[in-house]
N, C-alpha and C positions, 0 to 999 in steps of 0.2 A: 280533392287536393291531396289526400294521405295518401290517398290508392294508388297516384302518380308519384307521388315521391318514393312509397313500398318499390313499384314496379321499375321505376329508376336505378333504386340502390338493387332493389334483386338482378337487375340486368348489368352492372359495373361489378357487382361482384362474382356474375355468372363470367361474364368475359375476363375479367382480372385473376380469380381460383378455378374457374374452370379446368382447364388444361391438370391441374396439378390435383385435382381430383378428382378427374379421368384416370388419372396414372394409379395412386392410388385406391380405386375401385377396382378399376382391371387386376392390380397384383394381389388383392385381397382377394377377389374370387381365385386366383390361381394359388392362394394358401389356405385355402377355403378348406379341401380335401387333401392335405397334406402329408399328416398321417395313413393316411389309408393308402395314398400314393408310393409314401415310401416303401410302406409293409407289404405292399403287392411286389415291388422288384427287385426285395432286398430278403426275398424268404430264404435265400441261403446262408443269411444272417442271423437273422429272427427267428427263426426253425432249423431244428435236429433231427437226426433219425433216432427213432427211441431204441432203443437196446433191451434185451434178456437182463441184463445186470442191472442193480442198481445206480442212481445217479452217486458222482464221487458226493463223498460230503465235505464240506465247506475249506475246512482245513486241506485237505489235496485236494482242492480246486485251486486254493490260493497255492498253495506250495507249490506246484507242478505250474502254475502263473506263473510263480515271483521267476523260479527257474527259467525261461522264455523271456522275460521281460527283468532282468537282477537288476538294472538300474532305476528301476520304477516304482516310487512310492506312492503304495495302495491306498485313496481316500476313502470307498466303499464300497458295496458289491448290491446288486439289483437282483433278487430272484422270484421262480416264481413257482405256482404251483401245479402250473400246466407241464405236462412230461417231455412235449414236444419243442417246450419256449428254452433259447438260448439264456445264459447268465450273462447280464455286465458286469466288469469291474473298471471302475473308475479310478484313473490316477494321475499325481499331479502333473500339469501342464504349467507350458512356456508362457510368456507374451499374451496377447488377446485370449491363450484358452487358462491363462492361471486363477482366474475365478471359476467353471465352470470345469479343469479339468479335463484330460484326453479321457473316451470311455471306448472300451474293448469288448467283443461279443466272444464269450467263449462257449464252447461245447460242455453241457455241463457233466456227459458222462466220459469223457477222453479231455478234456483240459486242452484241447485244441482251438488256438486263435483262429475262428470265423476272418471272412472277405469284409475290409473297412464298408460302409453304407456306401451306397450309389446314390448320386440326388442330391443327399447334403450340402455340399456348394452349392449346387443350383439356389434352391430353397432358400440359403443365407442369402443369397445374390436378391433374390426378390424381397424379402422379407426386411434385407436395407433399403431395399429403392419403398417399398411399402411405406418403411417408418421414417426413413432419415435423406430419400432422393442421393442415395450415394455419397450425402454431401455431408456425414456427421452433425454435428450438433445444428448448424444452419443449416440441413435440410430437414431435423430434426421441428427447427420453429417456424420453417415454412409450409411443413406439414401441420403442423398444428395449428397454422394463424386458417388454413384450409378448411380446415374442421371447423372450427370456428365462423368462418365463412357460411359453411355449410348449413351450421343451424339456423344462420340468420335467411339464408336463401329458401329454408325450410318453412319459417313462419315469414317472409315476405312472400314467397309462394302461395302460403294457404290466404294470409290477409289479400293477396291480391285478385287467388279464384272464390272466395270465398261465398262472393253474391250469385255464382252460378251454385255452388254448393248447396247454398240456402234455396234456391228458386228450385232443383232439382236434383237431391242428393247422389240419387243412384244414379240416373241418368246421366253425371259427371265424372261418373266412375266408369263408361263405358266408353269403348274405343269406336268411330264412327270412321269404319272404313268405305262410306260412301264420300266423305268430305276429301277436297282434293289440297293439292298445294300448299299453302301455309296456314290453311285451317286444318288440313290433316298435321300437319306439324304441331300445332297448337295443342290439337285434342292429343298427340299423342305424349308431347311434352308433357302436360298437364293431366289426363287423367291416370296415365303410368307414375307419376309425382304422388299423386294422391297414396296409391295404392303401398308405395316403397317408405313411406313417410317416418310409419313405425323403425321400421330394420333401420333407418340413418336417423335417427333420435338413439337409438341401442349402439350401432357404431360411433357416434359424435361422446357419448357420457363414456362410453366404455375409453373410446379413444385418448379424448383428454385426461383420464386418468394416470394414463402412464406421461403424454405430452407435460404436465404441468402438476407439480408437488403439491402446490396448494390444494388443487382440486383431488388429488387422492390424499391429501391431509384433513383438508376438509370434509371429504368424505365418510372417513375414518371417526372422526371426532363426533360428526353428525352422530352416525350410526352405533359408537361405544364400543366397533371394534377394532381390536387391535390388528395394527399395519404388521404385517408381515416381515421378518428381517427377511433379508439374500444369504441363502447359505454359502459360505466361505470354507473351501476347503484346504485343509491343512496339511495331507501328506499325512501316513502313516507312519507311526514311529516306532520301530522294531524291537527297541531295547525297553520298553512301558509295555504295550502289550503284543501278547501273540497271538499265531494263529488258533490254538489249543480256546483262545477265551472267546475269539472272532464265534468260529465254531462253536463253541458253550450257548452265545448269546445268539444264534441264529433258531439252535434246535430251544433251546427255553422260548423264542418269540412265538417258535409253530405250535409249540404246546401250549404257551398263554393266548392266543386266537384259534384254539384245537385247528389246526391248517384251513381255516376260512379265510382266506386270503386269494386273491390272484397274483399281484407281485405285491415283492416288500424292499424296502430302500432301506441301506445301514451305509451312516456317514461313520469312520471309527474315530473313536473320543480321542484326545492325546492321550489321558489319563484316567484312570480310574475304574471303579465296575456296572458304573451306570449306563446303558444304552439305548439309542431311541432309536424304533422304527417308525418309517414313514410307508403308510399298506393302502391299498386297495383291496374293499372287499370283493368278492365273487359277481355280486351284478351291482357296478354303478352307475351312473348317466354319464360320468364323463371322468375323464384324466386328473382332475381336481379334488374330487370326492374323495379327499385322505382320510386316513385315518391317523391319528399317531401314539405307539405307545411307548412309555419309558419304563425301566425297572434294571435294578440291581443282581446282576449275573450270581451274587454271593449267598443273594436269601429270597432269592426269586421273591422279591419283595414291588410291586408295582406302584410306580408315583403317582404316574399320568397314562391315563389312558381316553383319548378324545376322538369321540367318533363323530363322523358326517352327519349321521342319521340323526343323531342326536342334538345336533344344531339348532338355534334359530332360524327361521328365513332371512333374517338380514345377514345374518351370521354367512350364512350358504353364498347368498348372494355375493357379498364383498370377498368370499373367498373363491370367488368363479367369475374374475373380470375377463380371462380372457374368454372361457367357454360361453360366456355372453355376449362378447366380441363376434365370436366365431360362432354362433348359435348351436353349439352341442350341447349347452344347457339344455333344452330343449328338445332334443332325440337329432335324429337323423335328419326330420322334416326340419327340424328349424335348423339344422345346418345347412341343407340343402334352399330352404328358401333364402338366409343370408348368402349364399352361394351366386343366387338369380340376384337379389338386392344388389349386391358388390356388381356384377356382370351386367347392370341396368346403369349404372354410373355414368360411361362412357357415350350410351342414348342423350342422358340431358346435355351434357357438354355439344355431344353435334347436334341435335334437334335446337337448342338454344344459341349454336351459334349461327344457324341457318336460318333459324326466323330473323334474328338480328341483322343479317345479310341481306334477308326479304323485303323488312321493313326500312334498308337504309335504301336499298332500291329504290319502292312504293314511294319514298319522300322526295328522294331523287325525281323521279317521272315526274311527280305530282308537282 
């Protein structure tokens, strides 16, 4: 009697969320490789020619900015240590970008504005249909109620295969492409289910985290670490500080990490001589692995300095929801096997809606 009620509800919620997480599988695997995507057709951005001379330092880099862009107030500047990597600087935006910011590629040895990124549209275009089905906040919770969906179809799936699982593990897990028709639809519904089971348990927790506060509240509280704020930027302010201190505090950072860094992020303070960087060191597993240190430009006096390495697991963890999303936690291989996971989506929605078609047939005849 449960097995039919399980296989009921996993089948009303296969045909009711289906469709809507098809969509969002397909676009996850297409943001799956993102990065990498960008950084192969955008190298006229993201790469320089290196020059005989030195790079300008920080001060005429901004200066010879500010001069190209006079109306634009500088929130911070991205650098790095590689010869070849371009600098951004970041400065306030309008509308939709006044949290985040318009950000600028310049040449770091000529102060020359780089070609805007290719792609980025694109990639936001997906990346709303992804989170929000184009539809803001209600496509926001119709992706979520999806996810949701998703788990239950996960453990009504296994409670449903489960007596083949128990009668023959592996055996369940192999694909029988001698079986035809709607027992090959079956097998392949079902033991490709088995095998993706993991990666959409990793998608569904990661996911709901950002869908639903309480669950990254509760996560958080669980765990003892603290939630993250959103950095808020604020415009540079010309008349508090200058370039002369920007510059001070970039060359004090490279000295306080002796230049062990790849890039390093400076939001600038309104006020004062305190400064945090936000760094990457030289080999990390992924984009998330900050580092961040603060100190006083005045007495090279340091507050805070918090490193990755130096974490907890839980710590790491909670602070790499989305590289666990996107399996770069994990290296390359587990991006690339979330990559197949997300691109496997799209199989259960047709395979399951074809047996459904099958079997309303089969009843039909019968």
């Amino acid at each position: 009697m449960y097995k039919n009620i399980w296989f009921k509800l996993h089948l009303i919620l296969g045909l009711s969320a289906g469709f809507i997480l098809l969509i969002v599988g397909f676009t996850g695997s297409m943001l799956s490789f993102k990065k990498e995507i960008l950084s192969a057709i955008n190298q006229d951005t993201y790469k320089v020619s290196v020059f005989d001379k030195a790079k300008l330092s920080t001060k005429e880099l901004l200066e010879k900015f500010q001069e190209q862009k006079p109306q634009s107030k500088i929130n911070g500047i991205t650098i790095s240590s590689f010869e070849d990597d371009s600098v951004s600087i970041n400065v306030a935006g309008e509308g939709e970008n006044a949290r985040k910011g318009v950000t600028y590629y310049v040449n770091p040895y000529t102060a020359e504005i780089l070609p805007e990124l290719k792609g980025v549209s694109f990639f936001k275009t997906v990346e709303n249909i992804h989170r929000r089905l184009l539809l803001d906040d209600l496509g926001k919770q119709v992706v979520a109620l999806s996810v949701v969906s998703l788990l239950v179809l996960i453990f009504s799936g296994i409670y449903v295969y489960f007596p083949r699982l128990k009668k023959s593990f592996l055996q369940s897990l192999k694909l029988n492409f001698q079986s035809k028709g709607r027992f090959f639809l079956a097998n392949l519904h079902s033991a490709i289910g088995m095998w993706v089971i993991p990666f959409y348990l990793v998608f569904c927790l990661t996911g709901l985290y950002w869908s639903y506060d309480f669950v990254s509240n509760g996560l958080h509280t669980i765990t003892g670490v603290e939630k993250p704020k959103k950095p808020q930027m604020q415009g540079f302010l010309g008349e508090k500080i200058s370039f002369d201190d920007i510059s001070l505090a970039v060359d004090t950072f490279k000295n306080l990490v002796e230049n062990k860094y790849s890039s390093a992020t400076l939001r600038f303070p309104q006020k004062g001589s305190v400064y945090s960087f936000d760094y990457l060191a030289v080999d990390v597993p992924h984009e998330r692995a900050k580092n961040k240190i603060e100190f006083d430009i005045k007495t090279n006096q340091v507050s805070k300095h918090e490193k990755y390495e130096d974490k907890t697991l839980t710590q790491k963890l909670m602070g790499s929801i989305l590289p666990l999303h996107t399996g770069e936690y994990f290296g390359v291989v587990g991006q690339t096997l979330m990559f197949l996971a997300s691109l496997m989506m799209p199989l259960f929605a047709i395979t399951g809606l074809m047996l459904y078609v099958k079997r309303t047939k089969k009843k039909k005849s019968a």
